[in-house]
N, C-alpha and C positions, 0 to 999 in steps of 0.2 A: 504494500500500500504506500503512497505517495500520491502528499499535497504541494501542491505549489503554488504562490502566490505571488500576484504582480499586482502592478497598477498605484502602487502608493505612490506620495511626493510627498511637496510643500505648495499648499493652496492658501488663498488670501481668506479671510472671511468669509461668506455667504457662496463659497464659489462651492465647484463640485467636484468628485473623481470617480471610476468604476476600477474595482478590484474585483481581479480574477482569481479562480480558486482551478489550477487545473488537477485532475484527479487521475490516478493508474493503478495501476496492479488488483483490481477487485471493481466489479459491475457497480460501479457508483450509482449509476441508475435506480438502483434495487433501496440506496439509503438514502437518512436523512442527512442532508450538511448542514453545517452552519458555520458562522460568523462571530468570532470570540474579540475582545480587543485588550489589552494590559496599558494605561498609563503608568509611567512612573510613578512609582510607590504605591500604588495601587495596586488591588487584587484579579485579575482575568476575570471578562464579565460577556455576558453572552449576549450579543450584540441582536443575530436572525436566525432564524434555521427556517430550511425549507422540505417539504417531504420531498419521498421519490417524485410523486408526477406533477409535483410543481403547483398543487393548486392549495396546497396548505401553508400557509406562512406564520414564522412568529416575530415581533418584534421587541425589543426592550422598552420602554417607555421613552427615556430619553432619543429615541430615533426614531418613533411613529411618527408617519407623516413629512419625514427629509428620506430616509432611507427607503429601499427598496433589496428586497433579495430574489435573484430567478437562477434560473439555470436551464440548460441547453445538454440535453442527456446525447443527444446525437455528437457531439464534440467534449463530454463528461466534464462539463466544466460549469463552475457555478461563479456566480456573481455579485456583487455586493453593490449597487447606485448610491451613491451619497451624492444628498445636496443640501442646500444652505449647512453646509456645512461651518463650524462653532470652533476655538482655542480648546472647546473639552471634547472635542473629539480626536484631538491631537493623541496618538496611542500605538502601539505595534499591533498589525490586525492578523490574525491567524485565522486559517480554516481550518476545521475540526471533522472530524466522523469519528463514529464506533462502528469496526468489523470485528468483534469477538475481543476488543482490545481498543484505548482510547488511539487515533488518532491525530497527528499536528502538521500542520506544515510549519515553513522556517517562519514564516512571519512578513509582512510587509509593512515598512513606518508611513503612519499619518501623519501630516504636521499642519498645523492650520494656527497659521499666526501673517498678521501684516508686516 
């Protein structure tokens, strides 16, 4: 199993970015993914998860209504839309699953500052 994650940077306030979650070695299709994030000094907090076929979504409170999570089972890859993005969303974003065992990708940094 292997996550990989792209799409981070450094965005100005209100602006927006898509992070990619690409997935291998097991039918991602078949599970749920999600969207974890870690600020400094902070604890890992679960950002979205989406089921397998895409029609189920969850969001954390602080990012209902800017965020968006989808995914594209035909290319095994999941996605994360940020917009009006905020300085507290600044964080390393990691994709997560469970295949009989936790899951992590490396991590991609957010930064959102002027």
């Amino acid at each position: 199993v292997q996550l990989v994650e792209s799409g981070g940077g450094l965005v100005q306030p209100g602006g927006s970015l898509r992070l990619s979650c690409a997935a291998s070695g097991f039918p991602s299709s078949s599970y749920f993914m999600s969207w974890y994030r870690q600020a400094p000094g902070k604890e890992r907090e679960l950002v979205a998860g989406v089921r397998s076929g895409g029609e189920i979504t969850y969001y954390a409170d602080s990012v209902k209504g800017r965020f968006t999570v989808s995914r594209d089972n035909a290319k095994n890859t999941v996605y994360l839309q940020m917009n009006s993005l905020k300085p507290e969303d600044t964080a390393v974003y990691y994709c997560y699953t469970w295949v009989g065992k936790a899951f992590w990708g490396q991590g991609t940094q957010v930064t959102v500052s002027s």
